[in-house]
C-alpha positions as CSV (number, residue, x, y, z in Angstrom):
1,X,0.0,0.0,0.0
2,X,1.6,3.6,-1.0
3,X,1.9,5.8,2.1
4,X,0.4,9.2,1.6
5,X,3.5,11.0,3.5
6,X,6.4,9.3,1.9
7,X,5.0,7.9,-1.2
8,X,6.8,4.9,-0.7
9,X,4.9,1.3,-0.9
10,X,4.6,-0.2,2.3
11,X,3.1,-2.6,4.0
12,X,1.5,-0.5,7.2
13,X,1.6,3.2,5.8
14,X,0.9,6.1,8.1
15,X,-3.0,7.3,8.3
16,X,-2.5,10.6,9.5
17,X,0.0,13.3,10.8
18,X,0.3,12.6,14.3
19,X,0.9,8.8,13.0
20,X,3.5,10.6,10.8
21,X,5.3,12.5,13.8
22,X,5.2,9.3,16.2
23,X,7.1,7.2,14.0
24,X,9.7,9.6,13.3
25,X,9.9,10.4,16.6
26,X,11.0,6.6,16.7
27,X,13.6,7.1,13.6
28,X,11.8,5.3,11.3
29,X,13.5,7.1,8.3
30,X,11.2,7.4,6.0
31,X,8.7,9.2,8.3
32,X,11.4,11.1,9.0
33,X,12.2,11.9,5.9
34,X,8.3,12.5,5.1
35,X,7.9,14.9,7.8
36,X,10.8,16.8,6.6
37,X,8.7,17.8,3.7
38,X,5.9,18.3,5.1
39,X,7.3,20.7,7.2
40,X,9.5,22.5,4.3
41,X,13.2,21.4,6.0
42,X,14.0,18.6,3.9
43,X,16.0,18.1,0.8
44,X,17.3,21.7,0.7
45,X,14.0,23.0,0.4
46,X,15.5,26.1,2.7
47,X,18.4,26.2,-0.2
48,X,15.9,26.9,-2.6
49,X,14.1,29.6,-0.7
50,X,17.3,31.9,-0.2
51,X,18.2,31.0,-4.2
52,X,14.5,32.3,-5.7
53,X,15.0,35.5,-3.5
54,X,18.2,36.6,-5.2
């Protein structure tokens, strides 16, 4: 089943935020790598910020 945070198929996906947070609070990497998105701090997405206001 695709998770809705990560977009990765997995076998017990995520159902909502708080779901999201509790599991990367546990270092499962790809919540925490989902919630990074979500909250705009992963994968440079600060980077790109700085670059468009140039």
């Amino acid at each position: 089943m695709k998770c809705q945070f990560c977009q990765q198929d997995v076998t017990d996906p995520c159902h909502n935020k708080q779901e999201l947070q509790q599991r990367a609070a546990s270092h499962v990497e790809r919540c925490e790598h989902a919630l990074q998105d979500q909250q705009g701090t992963g994968s440079g997405a600060h980077r790109r910020d700085i670059q468009s206001g140039d």
